[in-house]
N, C-alpha and C positions, 0 to 999 in steps of 0.2 A: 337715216334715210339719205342715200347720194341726190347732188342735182342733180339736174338734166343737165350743166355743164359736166360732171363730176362725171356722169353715167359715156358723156361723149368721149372727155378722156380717157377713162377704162377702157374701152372702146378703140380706140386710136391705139392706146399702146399697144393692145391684141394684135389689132388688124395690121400693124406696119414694122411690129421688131422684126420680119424677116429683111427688111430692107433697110434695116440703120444698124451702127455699132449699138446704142442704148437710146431708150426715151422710158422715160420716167414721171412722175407726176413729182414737182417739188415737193420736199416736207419743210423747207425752211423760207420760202417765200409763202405770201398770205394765200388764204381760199377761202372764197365765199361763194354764196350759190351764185353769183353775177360775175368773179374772176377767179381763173386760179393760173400757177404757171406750171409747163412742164421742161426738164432738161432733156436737149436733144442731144446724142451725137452722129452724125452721119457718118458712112461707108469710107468717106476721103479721111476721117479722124478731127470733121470741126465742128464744135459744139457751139450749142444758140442756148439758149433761154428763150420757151415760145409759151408766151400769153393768151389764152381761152378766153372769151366773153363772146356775148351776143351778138358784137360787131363780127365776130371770126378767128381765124388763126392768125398772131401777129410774131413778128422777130420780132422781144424786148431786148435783147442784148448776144453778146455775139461771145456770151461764158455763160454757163450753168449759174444755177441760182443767183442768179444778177438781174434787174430788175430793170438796167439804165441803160440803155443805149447809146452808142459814141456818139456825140452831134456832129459828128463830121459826114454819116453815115446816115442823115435824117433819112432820104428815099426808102432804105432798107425796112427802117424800125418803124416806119409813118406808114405801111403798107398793109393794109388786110385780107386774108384771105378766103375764101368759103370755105375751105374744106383742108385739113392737113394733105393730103394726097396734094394739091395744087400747090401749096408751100415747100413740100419734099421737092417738088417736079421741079421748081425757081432755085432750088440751090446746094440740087446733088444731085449730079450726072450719073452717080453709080445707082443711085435711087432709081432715074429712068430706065434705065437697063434693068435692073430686078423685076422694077413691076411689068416690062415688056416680055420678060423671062416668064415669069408668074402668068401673065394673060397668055401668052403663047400656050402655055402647059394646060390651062381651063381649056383651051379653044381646041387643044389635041383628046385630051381627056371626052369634050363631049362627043367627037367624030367616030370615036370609041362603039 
């Protein structure tokens, strides 16, 4: 039986591969029902390691299956977000254009 994290990433990765290069749920970083992490890469071609817990969506690191975040970089990796959609929108511009794309097309579809 998935978490309710587990069940939100599944979820996530559905609802958003139209708007990234890949996201994936790690298989080499840890998962428990309280943490797990997923590899991102976005539309520009830069990849994050993004961290799930109850707190929100976080940048753990700024490479796939990486866990650490550069200290130079605390603001980025110290940040939480509610909702992956809020995360993509902070740090891929090609991101906001798709999903403005996407809501354009529902909003044509329903005038239909």
């Amino acid at each position: 039986m998935r978490s309710q994290l587990e069940e939100e990433a599944v979820e996530a990765v559905r609802e958003f591969s139209y708007a990234v290069q890949s996201l994936c749920i790690s298989e080499m970083l840890p998962r428990t029902n309280e943490l797990l992490f997923l590899n991102l890469t976005t539309l520009e071609g830069k990849s994050y390691c993004i961290e799930l817990t109850a707190k929100g969506w976080r940048i753990a690191s700024n490479r796939a299956d990486c866990m650490n975040g550069d200290f130079r970089q605390l603001h980025v990796h110290t940040q939480y977000f509610e909702s992956l959609n809020q995360l993509l929108d902070s740090i891929s511009p090609s991101y906001r254009q798709r999903f403005g794309e996407k809501l354009n097309e529902k909003l044509s579809n329903l005038g239909k």
